[in-house]
N, C-alpha and C positions, 0 to 999 in steps of 0.2 A: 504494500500500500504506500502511498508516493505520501508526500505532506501534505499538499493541496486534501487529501481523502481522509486523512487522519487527523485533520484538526476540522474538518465539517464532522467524522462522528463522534467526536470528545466535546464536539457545540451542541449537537443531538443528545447527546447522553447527558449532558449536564441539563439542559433542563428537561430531558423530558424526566430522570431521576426528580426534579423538586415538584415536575410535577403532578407525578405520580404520588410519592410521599404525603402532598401536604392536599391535594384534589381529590385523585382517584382513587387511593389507597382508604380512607377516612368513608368516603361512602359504600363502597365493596360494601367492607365490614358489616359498615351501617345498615346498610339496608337489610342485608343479607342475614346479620339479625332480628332486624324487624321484620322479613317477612315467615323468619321460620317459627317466630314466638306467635305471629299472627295467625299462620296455618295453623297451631297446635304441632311443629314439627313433621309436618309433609312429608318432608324428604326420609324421615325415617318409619312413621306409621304406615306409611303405605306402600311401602315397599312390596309386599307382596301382590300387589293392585297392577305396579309396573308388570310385573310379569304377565300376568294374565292378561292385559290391552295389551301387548306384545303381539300377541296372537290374538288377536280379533279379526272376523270375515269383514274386508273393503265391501260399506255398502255399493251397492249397484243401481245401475240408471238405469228407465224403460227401455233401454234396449239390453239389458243385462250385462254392460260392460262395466266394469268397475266404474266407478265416481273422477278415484283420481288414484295417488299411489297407496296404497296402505299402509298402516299404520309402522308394521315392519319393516318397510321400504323405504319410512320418511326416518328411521331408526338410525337405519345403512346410510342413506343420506349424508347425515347430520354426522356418524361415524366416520365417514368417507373425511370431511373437515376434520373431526379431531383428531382420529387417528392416525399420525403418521411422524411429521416432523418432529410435533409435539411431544410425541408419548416417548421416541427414539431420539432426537438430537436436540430436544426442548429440555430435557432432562438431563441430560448430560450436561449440557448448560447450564444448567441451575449447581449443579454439583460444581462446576469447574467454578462457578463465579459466586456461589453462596455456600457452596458445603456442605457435606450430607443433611447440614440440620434445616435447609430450603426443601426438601422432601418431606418434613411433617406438616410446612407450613401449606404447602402443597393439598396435603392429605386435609386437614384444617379448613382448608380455603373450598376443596370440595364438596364437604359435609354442608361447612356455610351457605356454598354457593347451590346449594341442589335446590335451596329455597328459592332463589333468585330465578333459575332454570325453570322451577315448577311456572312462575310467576310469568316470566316473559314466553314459554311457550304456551301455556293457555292462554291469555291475550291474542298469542299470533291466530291461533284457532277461532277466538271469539270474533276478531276481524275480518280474518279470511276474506278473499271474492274468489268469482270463478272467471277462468278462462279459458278458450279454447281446449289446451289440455291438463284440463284439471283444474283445482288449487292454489291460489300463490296469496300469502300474505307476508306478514314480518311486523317489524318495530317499523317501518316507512308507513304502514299502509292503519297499526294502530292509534300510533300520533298524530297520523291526519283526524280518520274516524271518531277514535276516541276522545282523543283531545284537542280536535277541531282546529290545528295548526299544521299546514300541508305547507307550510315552509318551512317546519322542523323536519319534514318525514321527507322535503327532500333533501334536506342538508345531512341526515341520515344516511340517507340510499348514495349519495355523493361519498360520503365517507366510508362506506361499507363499501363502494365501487372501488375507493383507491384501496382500502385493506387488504381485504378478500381475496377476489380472484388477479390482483395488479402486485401488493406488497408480499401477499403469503404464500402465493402459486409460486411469485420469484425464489422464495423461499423454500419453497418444496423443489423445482427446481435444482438447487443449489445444491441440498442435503442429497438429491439422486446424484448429482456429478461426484458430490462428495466420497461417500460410499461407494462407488461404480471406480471411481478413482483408487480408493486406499483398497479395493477388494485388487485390480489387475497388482497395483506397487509401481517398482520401479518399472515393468514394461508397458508403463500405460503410454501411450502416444499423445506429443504434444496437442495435436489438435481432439483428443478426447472429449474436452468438454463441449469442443462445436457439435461435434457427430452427434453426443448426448442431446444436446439440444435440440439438434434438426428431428431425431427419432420422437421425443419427448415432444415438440410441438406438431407433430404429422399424426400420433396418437391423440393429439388434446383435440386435434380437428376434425377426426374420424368419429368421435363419439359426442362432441357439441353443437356439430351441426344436426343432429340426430332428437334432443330435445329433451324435457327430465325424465321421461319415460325409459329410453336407453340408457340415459344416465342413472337410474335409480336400478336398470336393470343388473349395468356394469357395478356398478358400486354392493348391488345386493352378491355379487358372486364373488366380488375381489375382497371385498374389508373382511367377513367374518374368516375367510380362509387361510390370507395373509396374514391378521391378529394369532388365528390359533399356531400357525407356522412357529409363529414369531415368541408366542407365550410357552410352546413344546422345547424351544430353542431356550428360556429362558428358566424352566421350569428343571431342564437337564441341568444347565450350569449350577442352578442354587441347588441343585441335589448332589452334583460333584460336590460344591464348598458348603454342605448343609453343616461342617463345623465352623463355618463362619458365620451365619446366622444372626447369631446373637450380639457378636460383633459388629454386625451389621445396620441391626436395630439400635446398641448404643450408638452406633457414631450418629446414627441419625437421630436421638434426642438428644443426646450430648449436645450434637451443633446448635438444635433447638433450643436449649432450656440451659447448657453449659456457663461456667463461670468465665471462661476465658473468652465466649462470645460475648457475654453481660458487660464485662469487666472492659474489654478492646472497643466498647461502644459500637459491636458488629450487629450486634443482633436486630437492629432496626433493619439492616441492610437486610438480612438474611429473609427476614418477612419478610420484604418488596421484592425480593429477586423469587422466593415463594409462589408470593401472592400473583406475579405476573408473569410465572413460566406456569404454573397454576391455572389463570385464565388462557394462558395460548394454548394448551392444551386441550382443557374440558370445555373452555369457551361460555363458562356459566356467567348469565346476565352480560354478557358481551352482545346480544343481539342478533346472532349469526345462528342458531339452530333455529330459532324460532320462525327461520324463511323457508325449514326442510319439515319443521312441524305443523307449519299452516297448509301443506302441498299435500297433508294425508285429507284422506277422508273418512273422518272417523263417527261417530255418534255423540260424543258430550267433548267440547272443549279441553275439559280436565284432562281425558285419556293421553293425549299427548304432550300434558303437561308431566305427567306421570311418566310419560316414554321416553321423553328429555331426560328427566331426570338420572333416570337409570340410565341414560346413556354418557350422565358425568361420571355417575360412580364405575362403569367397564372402563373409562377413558383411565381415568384418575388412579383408582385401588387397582384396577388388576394390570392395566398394561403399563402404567408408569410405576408401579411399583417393581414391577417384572426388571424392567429399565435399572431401577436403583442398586437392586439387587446383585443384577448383573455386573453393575460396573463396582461398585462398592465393596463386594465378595475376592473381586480380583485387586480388592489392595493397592487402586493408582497410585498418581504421584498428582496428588492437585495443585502443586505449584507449578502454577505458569501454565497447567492444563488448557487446550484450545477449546473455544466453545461449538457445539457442535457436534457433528455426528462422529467425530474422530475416535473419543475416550469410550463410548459404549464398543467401537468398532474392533477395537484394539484388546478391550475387555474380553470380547467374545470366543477372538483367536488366541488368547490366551489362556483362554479355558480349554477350547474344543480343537484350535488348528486353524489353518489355513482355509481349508474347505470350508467351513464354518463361518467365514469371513464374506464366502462368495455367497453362500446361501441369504445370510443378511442383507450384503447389499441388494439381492432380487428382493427379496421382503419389503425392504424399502424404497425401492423402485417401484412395484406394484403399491404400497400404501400412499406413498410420497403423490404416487400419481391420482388415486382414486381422492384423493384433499385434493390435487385442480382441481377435479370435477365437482367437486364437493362446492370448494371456492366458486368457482364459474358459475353453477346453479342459484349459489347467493346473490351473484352480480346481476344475472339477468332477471332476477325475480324483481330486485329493486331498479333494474334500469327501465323496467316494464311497468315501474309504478308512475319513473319521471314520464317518458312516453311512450308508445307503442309505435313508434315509427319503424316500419322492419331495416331500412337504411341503417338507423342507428343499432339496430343490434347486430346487423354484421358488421357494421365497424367497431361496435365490442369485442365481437369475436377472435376478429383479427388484432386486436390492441391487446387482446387476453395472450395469443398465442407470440408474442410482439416482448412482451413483459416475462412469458415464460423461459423463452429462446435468450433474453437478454440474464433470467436469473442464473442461467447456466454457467453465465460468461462471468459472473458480477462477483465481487468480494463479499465472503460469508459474515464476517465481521460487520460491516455497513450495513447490510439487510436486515441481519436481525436486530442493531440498535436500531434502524428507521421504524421496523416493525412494531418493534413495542411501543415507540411513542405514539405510532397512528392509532393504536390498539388501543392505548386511553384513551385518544378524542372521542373512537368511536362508542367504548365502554360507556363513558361519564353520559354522554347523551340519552345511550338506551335505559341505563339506571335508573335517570331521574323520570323519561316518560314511566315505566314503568313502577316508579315509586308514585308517580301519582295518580297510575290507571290500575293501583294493585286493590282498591278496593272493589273492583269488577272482578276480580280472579279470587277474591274472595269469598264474593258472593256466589261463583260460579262451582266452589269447593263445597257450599255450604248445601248449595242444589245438586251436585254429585255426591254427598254423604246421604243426603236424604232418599235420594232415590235406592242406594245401595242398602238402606236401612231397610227399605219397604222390599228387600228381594230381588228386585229392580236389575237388567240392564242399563243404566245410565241412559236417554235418549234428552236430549235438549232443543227445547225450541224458544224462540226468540221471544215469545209472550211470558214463557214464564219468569221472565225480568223486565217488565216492560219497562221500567225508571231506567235503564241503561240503554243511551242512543249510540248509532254510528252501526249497531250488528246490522249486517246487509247478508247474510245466510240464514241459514236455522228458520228456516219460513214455518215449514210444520213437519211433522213426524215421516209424512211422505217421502216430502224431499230431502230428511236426513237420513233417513235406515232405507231410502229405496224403494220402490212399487211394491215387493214382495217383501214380508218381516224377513228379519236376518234368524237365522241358523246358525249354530255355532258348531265349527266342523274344525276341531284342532290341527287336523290331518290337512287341511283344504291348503291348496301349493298359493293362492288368489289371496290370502292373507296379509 
């Protein structure tokens, strides 16, 4: 990195550090405890609830084709986002630049945030419209609705457009060159990361131009199969070092709760580096699931406020822990450690070999890749909110694929300081609409216990709240569960 590049990201890190700290870190929190003390604790009493809308039958239209994607599909989706960079070179990160003890805050900041997640994707559901194929809402399309301000929801969908599929795709990007790089070693070829590129942007366009339907297809067969690869891979290591363990766990409350973090005036650090490799991973109240939760078609709001949820705790407990374990088991060297997908990569073949090494990097070439697609679906759902001019969304497309080919090329260091900062803006904004439209998601919790009280499947329509303006779905029972009542067929592959 030349000078010129190394003192624009130490201008970006400085303040987006203050202002994180002293902004976006303070309401996280905040809210995140008020809305879990509000629920009654959500994110942990209904855990079992998530499971079962897991699998629920996609109602169907008169003509019997599904509505939009289902419930499980808008799961994958939303996975496709979390899972990848985040849970693989997000985490490594945090260790290299905060210390094992940014993995409790991690684990912390998920529990908190499962409230938030419950919060902003039921809204996305309560908002929803429909369009051609399917579904599409989000925080753009509830802060219009909702709270009657359609120049908040597009300075929103603006800032989710540079994030998403422009900052994080470059991102993911990156982390495939990365991995694809230290997996060949020294015989990788200078021009490497071009090739990478060109293959990684000729895939991005084979499947976008195709539409959510193919992308929720791709994403339903790539995320669960590459995570279990990925968790088989990680599950063997900590069984190799299963007398490290414990080890393990102390250094990560040590870092957490230790004297010598207390004492070095680190520990503030440690929570922000936490708290914001925390959100790029699970993405809780960041605003970004809730455009893959409004695209299902489900029967009550809540359902996929529930299905989010459980999709922070897969993100968070099981595959970033997997991550920690990995790298933390094999005893780094964290000084000076690179941020990135380097020290998990290095971890790996130090357990298992070389071969092992190669296996990864494809793990994170297909995860890495199914987050584009993940990203890209965010973008277009809120660029569809600015306008529907089809013009303008191919030259999204092509600015997606423009941004991806370039993250290939681009310094890993600069990407992910630019990322985190954008990654407040776009946080603090969805936070506060939804801190103020979380009394509708409350009420919307209160008419899904009731109904579940009474034996009830859940079914919601728009009368039984009439005080709450802006819902433009949920017209009546028909149009929510379908011409024909739903069926509940665990087996049914249309789920």
């Amino acid at each position: 990195m030349n000078d010129a590049s190394a003192a624009v990201e130490d201008t970006i890190a400085a303040v987006g550090t203050t202002y994180w700290s002293w902004v976006v870190l303070p309401v996280v929190i905040g809210l995140g405890l008020y809305f879990t003390i509000r629920t009654g604790v959500v994110q942990f009493r209904l855990i079992p609830a998530m499971f079962r809308t897991l699998t629920d039958v996609t109602p169907r239209d008169a003509h019997g084709k599904p509505q939009s994607i289902s419930a499980f599909q808008a799961f994958t989706v939303s996975a496709a986002s979390r899972v990848g960079v985040g849970n693989i070179a997000g985490v490594a990160t945090a260790i290299a630049t905060g210390g094992p003890g940014a993995i409790f805050w991690m684990w912390t900041m998920a529990f908190i945030g499962g409230a938030s997640s419950f919060v902003e994707s039921t809204l996305g559901q309560a908002y929803k419209t429909k369009d051609t194929d399917g579904f599409r809402g989000g925080p753009a399309y509830y802060i219009t609705k909702g709270l009657r301000a359609r120049w908040a929801g597009i300075l929103f969908a603006i800032v989710l457009i540079i994030v998403f599929p422009f900052a994080f795709s470059s991102l993911q990007a990156n982390t495939i060159v990365g991995a694809v790089s230290g997996a060949v070693g020294d015989d990788a070829p200078a021009n490497l990361p071009l090739i990478l590129g060109v293959v990684i942007v000729a895939l991005t366009g084979l499947v976008i131009f195709g539409g959510i339907r193919r992308i929720a297809h791709v994403t339903q067969s790539l995320v669960p199969a590459m995570a279990l690869v990925y968790l088989v891979i990680g599950i063997v290591i900590v069984a190799l070092n299963i007398d490290q363990l414990g080890n393990v766990f102390g250094q990560i409350y040590a870092g957490a709760f230790g004297f010598q973090a207390i004492a070095g005036g680190a520990l503030g650090t440690i929570i922000l580096i936490g708290v914001q490799r925390g959100m790029f991973s699970n993405e809780a109240g960041l605003g970004s699931a809730p455009n893959a939760g409004a695209s299902a078609a489900v029967t009550h709001p809540v359902k996929q406020g529930l299905v989010q949820t459980l999709g922070v705790y897969f993100d968070t407990f099981l595959v970033c822990s997997i991550t920690a374990f990995i790298i933390l088991s094999a005893n780094p060297d964290l000084e000076g450690a690179d941020r990135g997908v380097d020290l998990t990569q290095s971890a790996v073949v130090s357990s298992l070999g070389e071969w092992a090494g190669v296996l990864l990097a494809v793990v994170i070439f297909m995860l890495a890749f199914s987050s584009i697609l993940g990203n890209y679906f965010y973008g277009e759902s809120n660029l569809e909110f600015i306008t529907e001019n089809r013009t303008a969304l191919i030259v999204y497309r092509v600015l997606v694929m423009l941004a991806v080919f370039g993250g290939a090329l681009a310094s890993a260091s600069l990407i992910w300081t630019t990322a985190d900062q954008l990654m407040g803006v776009m946080a603090l904004i969805n936070l506060v609409a939804i801190g103020l439209l979380s009394p509708v998601a409350f009420k919307l919790l209160k008419n899904y216990q009731q109904q579940r009280a009474e034996g009830k499947d859940p079914v919601f329509t728009r009368d039984q709240l009439p005080e709450v303006h802006g819902i433009e779905q949920w017209q009546d029972a028909d149009s929510v569960t379908g011409p024909v009542p739903l069926v509940r067929h665990r087996t049914d592959r249309e789920r």
